[in-house]
C-alpha positions as CSV (number, residue, x, y, z in Angstrom):
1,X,0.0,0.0,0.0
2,X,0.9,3.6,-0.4
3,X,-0.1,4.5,3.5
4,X,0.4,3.2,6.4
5,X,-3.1,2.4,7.5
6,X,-2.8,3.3,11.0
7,X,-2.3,7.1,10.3
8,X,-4.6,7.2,8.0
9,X,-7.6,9.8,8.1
10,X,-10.4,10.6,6.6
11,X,-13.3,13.3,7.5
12,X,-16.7,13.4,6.5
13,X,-19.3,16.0,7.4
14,X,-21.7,13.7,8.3
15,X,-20.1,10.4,9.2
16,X,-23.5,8.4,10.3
17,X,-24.4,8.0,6.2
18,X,-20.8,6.2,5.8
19,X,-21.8,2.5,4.1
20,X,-20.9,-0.2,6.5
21,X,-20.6,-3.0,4.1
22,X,-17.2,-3.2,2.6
23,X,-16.4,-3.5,-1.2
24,X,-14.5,-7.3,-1.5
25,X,-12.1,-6.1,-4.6
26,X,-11.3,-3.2,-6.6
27,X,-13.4,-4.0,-9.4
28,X,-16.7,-4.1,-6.6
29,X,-15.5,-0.7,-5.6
30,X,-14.8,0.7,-9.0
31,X,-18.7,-0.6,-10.1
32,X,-20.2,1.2,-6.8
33,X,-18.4,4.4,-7.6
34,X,-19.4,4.2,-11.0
35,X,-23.3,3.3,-10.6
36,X,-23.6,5.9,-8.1
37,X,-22.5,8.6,-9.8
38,X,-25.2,7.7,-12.7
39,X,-27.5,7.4,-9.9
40,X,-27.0,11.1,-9.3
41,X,-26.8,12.0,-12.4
42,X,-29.8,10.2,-13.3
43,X,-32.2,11.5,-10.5
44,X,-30.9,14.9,-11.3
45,X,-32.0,14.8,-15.0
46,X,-28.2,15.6,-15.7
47,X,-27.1,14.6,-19.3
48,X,-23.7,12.8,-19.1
49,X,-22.0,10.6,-21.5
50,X,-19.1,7.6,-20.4
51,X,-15.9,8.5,-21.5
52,X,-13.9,5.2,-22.3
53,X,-10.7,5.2,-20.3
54,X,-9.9,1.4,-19.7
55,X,-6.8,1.3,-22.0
56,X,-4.7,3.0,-19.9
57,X,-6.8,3.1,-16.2
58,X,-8.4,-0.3,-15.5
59,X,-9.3,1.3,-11.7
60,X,-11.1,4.3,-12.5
61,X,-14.0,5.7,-14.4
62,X,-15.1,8.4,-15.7
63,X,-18.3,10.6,-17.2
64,X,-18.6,13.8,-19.1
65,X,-20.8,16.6,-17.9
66,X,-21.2,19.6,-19.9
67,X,-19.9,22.9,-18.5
68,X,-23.5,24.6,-18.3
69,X,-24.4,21.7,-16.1
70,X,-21.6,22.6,-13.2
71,X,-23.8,24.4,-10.6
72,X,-26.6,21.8,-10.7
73,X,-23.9,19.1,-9.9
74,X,-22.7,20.8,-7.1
75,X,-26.3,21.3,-5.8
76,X,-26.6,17.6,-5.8
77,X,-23.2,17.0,-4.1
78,X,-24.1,19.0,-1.3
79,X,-27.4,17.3,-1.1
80,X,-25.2,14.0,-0.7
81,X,-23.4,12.7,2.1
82,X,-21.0,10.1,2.8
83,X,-18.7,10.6,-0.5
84,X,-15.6,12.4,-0.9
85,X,-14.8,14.6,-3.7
86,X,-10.9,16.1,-5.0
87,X,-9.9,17.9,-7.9
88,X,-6.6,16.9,-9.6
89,X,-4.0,14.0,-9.7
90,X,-2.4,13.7,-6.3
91,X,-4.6,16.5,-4.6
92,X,-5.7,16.3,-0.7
93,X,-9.1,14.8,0.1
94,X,-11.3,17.1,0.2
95,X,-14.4,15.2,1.4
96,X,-18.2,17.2,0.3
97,X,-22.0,15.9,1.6
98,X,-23.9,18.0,4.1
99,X,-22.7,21.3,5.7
100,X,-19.7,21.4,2.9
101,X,-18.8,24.8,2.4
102,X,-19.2,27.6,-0.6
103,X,-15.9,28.2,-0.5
104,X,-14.8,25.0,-0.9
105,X,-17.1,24.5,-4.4
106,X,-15.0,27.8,-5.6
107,X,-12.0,26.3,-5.6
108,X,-13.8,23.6,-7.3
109,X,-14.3,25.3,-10.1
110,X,-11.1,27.0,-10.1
111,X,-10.1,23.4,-10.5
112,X,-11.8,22.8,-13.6
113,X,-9.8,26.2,-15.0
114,X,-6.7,24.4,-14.7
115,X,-7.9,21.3,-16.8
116,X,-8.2,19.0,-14.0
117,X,-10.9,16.3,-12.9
118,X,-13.2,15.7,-10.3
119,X,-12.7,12.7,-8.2
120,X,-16.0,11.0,-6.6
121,X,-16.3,7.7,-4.4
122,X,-18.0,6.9,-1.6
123,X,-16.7,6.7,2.0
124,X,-17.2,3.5,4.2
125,X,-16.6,3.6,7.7
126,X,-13.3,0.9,7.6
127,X,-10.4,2.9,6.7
128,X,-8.8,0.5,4.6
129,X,-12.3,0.3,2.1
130,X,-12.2,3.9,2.0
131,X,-8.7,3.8,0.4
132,X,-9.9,1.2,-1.8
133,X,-12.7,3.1,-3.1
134,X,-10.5,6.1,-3.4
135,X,-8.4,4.3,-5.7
136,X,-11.4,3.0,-7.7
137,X,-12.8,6.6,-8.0
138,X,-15.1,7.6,-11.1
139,X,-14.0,10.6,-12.7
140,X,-15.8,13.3,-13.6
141,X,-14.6,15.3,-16.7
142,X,-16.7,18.7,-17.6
143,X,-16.2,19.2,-21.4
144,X,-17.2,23.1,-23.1
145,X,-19.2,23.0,-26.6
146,X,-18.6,25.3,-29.2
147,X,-20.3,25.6,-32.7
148,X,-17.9,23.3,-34.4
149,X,-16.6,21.0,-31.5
150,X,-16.7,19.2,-27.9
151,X,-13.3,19.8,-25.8
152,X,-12.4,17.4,-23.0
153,X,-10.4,18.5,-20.1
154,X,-8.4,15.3,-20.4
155,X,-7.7,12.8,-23.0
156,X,-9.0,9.6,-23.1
157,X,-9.0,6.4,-25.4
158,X,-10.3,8.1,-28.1
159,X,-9.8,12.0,-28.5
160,X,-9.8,14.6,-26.4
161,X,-11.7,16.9,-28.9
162,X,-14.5,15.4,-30.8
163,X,-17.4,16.8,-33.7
164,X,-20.6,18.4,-31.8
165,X,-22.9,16.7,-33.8
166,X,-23.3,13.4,-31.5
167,X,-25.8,11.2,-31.3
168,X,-26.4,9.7,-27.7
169,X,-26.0,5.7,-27.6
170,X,-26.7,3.4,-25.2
171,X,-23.9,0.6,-23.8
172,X,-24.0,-1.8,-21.2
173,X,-21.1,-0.9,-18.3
174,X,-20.7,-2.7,-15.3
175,X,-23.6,-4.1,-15.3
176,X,-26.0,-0.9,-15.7
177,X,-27.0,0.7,-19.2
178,X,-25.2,4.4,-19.6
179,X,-25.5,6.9,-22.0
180,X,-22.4,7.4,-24.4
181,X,-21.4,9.6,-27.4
182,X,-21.6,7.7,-30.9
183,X,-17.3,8.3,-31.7
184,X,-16.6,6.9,-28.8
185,X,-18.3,3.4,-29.5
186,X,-16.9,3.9,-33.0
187,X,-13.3,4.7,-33.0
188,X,-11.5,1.7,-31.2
189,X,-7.7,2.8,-29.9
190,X,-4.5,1.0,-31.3
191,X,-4.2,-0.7,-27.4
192,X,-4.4,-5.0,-27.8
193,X,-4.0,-5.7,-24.2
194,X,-5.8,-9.4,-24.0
195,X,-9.2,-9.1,-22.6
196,X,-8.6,-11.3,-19.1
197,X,-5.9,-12.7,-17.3
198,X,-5.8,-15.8,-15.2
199,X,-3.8,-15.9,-11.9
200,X,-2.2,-19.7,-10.8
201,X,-0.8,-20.3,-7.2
202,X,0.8,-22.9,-5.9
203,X,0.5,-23.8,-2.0
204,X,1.3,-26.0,0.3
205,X,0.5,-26.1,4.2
206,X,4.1,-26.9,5.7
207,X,2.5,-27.2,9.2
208,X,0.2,-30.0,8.5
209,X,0.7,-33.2,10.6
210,X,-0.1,-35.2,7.8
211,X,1.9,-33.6,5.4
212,X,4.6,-33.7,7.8
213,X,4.6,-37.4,8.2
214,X,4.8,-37.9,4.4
215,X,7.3,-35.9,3.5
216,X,9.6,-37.3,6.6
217,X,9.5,-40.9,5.0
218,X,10.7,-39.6,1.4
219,X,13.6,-37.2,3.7
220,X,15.1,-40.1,5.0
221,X,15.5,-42.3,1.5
222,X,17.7,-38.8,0.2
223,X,20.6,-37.2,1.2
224,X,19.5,-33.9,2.6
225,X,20.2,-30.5,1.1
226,X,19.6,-27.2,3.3
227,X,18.4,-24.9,0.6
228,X,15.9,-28.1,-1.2
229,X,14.9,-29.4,1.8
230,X,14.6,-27.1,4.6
231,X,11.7,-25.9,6.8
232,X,11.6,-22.5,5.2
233,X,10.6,-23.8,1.4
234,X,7.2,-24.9,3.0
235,X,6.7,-22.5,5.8
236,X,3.4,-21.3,5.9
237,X,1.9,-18.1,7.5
238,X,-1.6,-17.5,5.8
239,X,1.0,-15.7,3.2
240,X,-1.8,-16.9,0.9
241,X,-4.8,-15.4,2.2
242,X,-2.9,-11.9,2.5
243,X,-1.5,-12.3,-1.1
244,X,-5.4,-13.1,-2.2
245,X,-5.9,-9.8,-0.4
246,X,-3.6,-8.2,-2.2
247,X,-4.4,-8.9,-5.9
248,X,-8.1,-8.3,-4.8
249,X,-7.5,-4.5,-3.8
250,X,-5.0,-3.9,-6.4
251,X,-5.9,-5.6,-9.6
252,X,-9.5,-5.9,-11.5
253,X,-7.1,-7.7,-14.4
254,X,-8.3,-11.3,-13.0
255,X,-10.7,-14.3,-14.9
256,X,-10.4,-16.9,-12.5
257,X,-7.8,-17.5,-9.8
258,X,-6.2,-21.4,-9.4
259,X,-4.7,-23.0,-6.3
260,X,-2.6,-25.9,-7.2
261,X,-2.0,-28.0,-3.8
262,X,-1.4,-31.4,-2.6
263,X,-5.3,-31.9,-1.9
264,X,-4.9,-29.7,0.9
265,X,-7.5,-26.5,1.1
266,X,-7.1,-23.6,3.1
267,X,-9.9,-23.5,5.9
268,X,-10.7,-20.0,5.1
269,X,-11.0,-20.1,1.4
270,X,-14.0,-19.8,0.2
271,X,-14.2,-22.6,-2.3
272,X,-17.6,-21.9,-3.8
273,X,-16.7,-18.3,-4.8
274,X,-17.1,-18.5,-9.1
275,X,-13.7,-17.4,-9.6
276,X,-11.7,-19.8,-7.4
277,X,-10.8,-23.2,-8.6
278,X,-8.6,-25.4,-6.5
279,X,-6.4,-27.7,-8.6
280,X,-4.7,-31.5,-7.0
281,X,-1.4,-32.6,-7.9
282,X,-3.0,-35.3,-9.4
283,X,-5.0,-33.2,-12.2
284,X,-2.0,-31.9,-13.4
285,X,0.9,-34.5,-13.8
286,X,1.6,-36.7,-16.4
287,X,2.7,-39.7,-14.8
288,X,0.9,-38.9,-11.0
289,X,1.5,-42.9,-10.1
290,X,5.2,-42.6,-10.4
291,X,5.9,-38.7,-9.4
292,X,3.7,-38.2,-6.2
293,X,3.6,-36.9,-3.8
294,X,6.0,-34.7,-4.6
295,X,8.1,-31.7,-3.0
296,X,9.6,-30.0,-5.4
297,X,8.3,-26.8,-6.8
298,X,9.9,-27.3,-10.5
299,X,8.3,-30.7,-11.0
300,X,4.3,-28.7,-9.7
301,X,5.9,-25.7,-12.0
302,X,6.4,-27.7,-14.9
303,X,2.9,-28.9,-15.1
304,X,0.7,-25.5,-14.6
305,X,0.2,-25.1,-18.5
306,X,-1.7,-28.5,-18.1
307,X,-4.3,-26.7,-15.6
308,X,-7.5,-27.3,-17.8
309,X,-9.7,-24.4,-18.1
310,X,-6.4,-22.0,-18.4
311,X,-6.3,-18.9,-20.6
312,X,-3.4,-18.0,-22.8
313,X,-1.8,-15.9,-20.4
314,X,-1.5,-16.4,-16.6
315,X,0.2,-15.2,-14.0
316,X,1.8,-17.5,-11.9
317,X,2.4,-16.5,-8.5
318,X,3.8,-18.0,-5.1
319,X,2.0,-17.4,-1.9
320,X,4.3,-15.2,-0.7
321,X,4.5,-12.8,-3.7
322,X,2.2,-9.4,-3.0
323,X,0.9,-6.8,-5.6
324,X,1.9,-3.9,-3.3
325,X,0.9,-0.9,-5.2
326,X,-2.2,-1.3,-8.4
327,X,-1.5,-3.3,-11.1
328,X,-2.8,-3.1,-14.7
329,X,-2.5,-4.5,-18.0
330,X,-0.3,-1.5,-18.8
331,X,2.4,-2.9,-16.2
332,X,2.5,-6.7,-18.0
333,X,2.2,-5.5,-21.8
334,X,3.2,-3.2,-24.6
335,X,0.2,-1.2,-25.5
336,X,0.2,-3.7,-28.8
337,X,-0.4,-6.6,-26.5
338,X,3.7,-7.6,-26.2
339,X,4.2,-9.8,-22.6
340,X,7.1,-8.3,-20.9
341,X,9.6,-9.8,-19.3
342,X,11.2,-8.3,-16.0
343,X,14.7,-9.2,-16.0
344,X,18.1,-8.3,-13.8
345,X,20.7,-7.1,-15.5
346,X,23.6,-8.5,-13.7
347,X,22.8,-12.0,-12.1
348,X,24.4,-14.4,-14.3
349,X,24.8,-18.1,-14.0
350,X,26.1,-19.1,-17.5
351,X,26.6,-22.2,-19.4
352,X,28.7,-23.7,-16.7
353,X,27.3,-27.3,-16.3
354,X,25.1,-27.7,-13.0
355,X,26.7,-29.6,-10.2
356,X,25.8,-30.4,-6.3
357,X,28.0,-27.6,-4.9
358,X,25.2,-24.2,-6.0
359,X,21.2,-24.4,-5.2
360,X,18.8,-26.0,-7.1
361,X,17.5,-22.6,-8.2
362,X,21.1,-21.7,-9.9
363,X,21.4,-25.2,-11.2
364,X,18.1,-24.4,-13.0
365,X,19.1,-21.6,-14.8
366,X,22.0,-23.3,-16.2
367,X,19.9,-26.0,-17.0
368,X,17.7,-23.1,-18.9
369,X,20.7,-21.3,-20.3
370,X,22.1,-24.4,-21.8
371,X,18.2,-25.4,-23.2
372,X,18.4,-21.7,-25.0
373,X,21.8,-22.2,-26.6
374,X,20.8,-25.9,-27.5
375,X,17.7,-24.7,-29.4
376,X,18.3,-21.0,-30.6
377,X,22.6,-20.7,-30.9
378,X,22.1,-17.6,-28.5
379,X,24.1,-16.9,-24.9
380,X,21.2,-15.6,-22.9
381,X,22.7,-15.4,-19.0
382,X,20.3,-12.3,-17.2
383,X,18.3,-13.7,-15.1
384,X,14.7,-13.2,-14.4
385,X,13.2,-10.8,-11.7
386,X,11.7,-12.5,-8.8
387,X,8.2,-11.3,-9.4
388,X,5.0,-12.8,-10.7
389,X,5.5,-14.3,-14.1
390,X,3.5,-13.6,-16.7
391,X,3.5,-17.0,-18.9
392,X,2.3,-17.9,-22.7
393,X,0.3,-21.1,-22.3
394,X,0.9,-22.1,-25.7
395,X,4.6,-21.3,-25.0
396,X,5.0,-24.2,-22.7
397,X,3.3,-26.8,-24.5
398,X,5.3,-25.8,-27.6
399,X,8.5,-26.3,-25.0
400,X,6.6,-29.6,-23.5
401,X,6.6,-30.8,-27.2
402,X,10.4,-30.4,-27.7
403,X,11.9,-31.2,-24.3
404,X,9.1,-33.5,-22.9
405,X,11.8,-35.9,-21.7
406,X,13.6,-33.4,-19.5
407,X,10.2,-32.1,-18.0
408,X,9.2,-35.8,-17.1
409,X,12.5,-35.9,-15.5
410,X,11.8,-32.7,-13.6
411,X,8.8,-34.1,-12.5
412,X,10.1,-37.2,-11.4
413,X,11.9,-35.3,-8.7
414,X,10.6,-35.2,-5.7
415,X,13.0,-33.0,-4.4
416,X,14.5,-30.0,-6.2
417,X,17.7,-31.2,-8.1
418,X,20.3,-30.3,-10.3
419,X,18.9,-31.3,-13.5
420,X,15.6,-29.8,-12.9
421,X,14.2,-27.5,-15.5
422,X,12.2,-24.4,-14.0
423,X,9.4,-23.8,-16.6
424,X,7.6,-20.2,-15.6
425,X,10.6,-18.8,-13.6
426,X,13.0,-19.0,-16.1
427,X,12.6,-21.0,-19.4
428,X,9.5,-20.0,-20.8
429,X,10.1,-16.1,-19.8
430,X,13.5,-17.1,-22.3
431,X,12.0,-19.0,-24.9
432,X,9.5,-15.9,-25.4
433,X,12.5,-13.2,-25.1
434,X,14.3,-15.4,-28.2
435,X,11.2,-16.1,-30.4
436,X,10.7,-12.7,-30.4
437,X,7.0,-12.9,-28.6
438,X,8.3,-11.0,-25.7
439,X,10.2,-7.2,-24.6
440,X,12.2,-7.0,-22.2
441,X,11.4,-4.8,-19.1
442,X,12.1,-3.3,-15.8
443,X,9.7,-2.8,-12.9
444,X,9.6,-1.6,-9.3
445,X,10.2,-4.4,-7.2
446,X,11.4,-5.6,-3.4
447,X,12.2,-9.2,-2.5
448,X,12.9,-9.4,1.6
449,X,15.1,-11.9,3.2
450,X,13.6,-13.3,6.0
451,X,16.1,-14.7,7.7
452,X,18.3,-11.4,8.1
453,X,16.4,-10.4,11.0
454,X,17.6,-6.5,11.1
455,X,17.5,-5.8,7.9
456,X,13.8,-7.3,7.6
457,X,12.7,-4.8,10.5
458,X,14.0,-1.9,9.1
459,X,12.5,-2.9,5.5
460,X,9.4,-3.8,6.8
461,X,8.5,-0.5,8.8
462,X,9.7,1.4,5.5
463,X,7.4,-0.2,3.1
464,X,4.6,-0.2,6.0
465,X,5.5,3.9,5.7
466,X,5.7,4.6,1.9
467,X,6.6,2.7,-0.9
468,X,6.3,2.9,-4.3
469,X,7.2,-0.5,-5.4
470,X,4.9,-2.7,-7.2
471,X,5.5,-6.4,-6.6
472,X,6.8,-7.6,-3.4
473,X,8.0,-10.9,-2.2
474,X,8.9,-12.1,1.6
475,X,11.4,-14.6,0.6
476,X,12.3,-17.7,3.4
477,X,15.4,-18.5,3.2
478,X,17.8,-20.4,4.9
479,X,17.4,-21.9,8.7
480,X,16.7,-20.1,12.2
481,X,16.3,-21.2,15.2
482,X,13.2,-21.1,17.1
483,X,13.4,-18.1,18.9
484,X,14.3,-16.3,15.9
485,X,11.7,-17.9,14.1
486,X,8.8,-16.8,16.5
487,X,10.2,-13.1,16.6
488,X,10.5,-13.4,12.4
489,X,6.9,-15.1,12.3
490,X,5.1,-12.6,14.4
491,X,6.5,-9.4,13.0
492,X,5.7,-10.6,9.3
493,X,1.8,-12.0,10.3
494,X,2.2,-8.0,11.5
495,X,3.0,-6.7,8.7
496,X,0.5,-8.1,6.4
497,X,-2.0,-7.6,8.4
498,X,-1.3,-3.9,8.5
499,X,-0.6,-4.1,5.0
500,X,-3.5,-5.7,4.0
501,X,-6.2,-5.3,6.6
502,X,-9.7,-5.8,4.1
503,X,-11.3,-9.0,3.8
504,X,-10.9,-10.2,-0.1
505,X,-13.5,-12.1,-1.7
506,X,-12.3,-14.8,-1.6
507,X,-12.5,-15.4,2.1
508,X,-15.4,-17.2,4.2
């Protein structure tokens, strides 16, 4: 989040007409800011038209009122209560309902001199939902008609000035019919972004007895291996539930959301939610009889493309991955619909062959580097960020078709090895970068070691503070003991719990 939720404030003139019951995601707060503006609108016998802004905000909204109409909007805002109101991009709140002020609608309109929007959404009584809604505000954009033309404050997807003769259409908008002009439903914008996006975790309770039990009898057959086998790669602490949180308040990019586990379920997840679809081990893997149970995350990795009912593109994340800050299509593509691929610019593993003395996860990228110069002649070393991985579907089958004996091998692991191939993390993100069906990128990102106890403090209270980064992960790594573990468990539960204090939707 951008603020620290504990000193955040909001004031309302008239704070008993606050809605009690909390928007679930972004997109259920964008839709209530949206419908109620028309709702005004409409009871005020205001014309307004939808201005189409989803190409480049999938949060917000916005409407066009004409100039003339100004003072009969602001009549109806100070009839309403329990909303808030700004002018311009980063301005303070400035919230409006009953008892707001004249003086405070003059320096509204000043606002509108200086080409900038309204902002409108409502205000619930939990903090946290009233950030939410803020985010998700609709926009209100007061357009001046001349003889000739209609002139926007701001530009949108299609043009910011536009012919006054318009015929009024009708369109179908989260989930209410709205009034829009005819260019804007016929001039589509140059922007392919694909229409919806999947989302595929993969989770595994670490402090099940059961699980426990099972995985002991396979530790003991192997030769153990800190980094592949310790406590850390399947410590859990509800990282899921806050990560659910997180993509609920700051993405409305999402079809359906998978959970690929062992046939364990989370006993706050609310299965029969439409979007959620749990996914066993056993759906997935080509050979289940000879390759589970299993505990390594390459061999579940190198099955996701298998998930059935999967779109094109997904975005495979691990529980302990956040979206921190919103998240649109704008950060995963090129306005033409290109993936991007985040990469680091100085991690480099090369074509050295993998051996017993680096982690699995370095052994993998050799294994990937050495699959890339195999197939395509080219040295490709970089590595890949550490964030959620936006993956081609048909990519990894068309990689499943070539190297289908290396991915059985993979998945034949039960443990992470050195010959194991790391489809989503490394080689399809590759394979796409070479073929030419991917950019490369940069992004705002933070991955925390958990295990450096001081330096986790320190980051932890700064993000909780400000931050403008947009994917974070709370990486486990390596072995504590258990009073650092309690101290490192407790602050973290902390700090997601401040970070991400709203219920999602996909909770019971």
């Amino acid at each position: 989040m951008l603020v620290n939720f504990k000193f955040l404030k909001f004031h309302f003139y008239n704070k008993r007409n606050l809605k009690k019951s909390n928007p679930k995601s972004a997109g259920e707060a964008r839709k209530n800011n949206f419908n109620e503006v028309c709702r005004l609108l409409n009871a005020a016998g205001i014309k307004y038209t939808l201005v189409p802004i989803d190409s480049y905000d999938e949060f917000r909204t916005r409407v066009g009122i004409s100039w003339k109409d100004r003072i009969q909007f602001q009549d109806v805002l100070e009839a309403y209560s329990g909303a808030c109101i700004f002018a311009g991009y980063g301005a303070p709140i400035l919230p409006v309902g009953w008892g707001a002020s004249k003086g405070f609608f003059r320096r509204m309109e000043r606002s509108i001199e200086r080409d900038e929007l309204w902002f409108f959404y409502i205000g619930y009584k939990n903090k946290a939902a009233t950030l939410l809604s803020r985010l998700c505000a609709c926009e209100i954009d007061f357009y001046t008609e001349t003889a000739e033309e209609i002139v926007f404050n701001r530009s949108n997807d299609v043009s910011k000035i536009i012919s006054c003769v318009q015929s009024i259409c009708s369109v179908n908008f989260l989930e209410n019919s709205v009034p829009i002009f005819s260019t804007f439903v016929e001039f589509v914008p140059l922007r392919k972004f694909p229409k919806e996006l999947d989302i595929v975790y993969t989770w595994v309770d670490g402090d099940d007895r059961e699980w426990q039990k099972l995985k002991s009898i396979y530790d003991e057959k192997i030769e153990s291996n800190d980094d592949a086998f310790g406590p850390g790669r399947f410590k859990s602490r509800g990282e899921l539930k806050y990560s659910l949180r997180s993509l609920a308040f700051n993405s409305t990019l999402y079809r359906k959301v998978f959970i690929v586990t062992n046939g364990q379920v989370p006993n706050w997840l609310n299965t029969n939610h439409p979007k959620v679809v749990v996914v066993d081990h056993q759906d997935i893997f080509r050979n289940p009889e000879e390759s589970l149970p299993t505990f390594n995350s390459h061999a579940i990795e190198s099955n996701l493309h298998r998930i059935d009912g999967l779109g094109e593109y997904f975005i495979y994340k691990n529980d302990d991955f956040f979206f921190y800050n919103p998240i649109q299509k704008s950060n995963l593509f090129t306005t033409t619909g290109v993936p991007l691929v985040f990469t680091n610019r100085v991690n480099s593993y090369g074509l050295v062959p993998p051996n017993d003395q680096v982690s699995p996860y370095a052994n993998a990228w050799r294994n990937t580097s050495n699959i890339i110069n195999e197939t395509f002649g080219v040295l490709y070393t970089n590595t890949v960020k550490h964030v959620p991985y936006l993956v081609s579907r048909s990519c990894a089958y068309e990689i499943e078709g070539i190297y289908k004996e290396k991915l059985c091998k993979t998945e034949k692991n039960r443990f992470r090895g050195k010959d194991d191939v790391s489809m989503p993390a490394s080689l399809c993100q590759i394979w796409s970068l070479a073929k030419n069906k991917a950019v490369e990128a940069d992004c705002r990102s933070r991955t925390l070691t958990l295990s450096r106890s001081m330096d986790m403090v320190w980051a932890l209270q700064s993000l909780l503070i400000f931050s403008a980064v947009e994917f974070l992960c709370l990486n486990e790594e390596g072995q504590q003991n258990y009073r650092d573990q309690r101290t490192i468990d407790r602050r973290v539960v902390r700090f997601m719990n401040r970070s991400f204090p709203l219920k999602s939707e996909f909770e019971k």
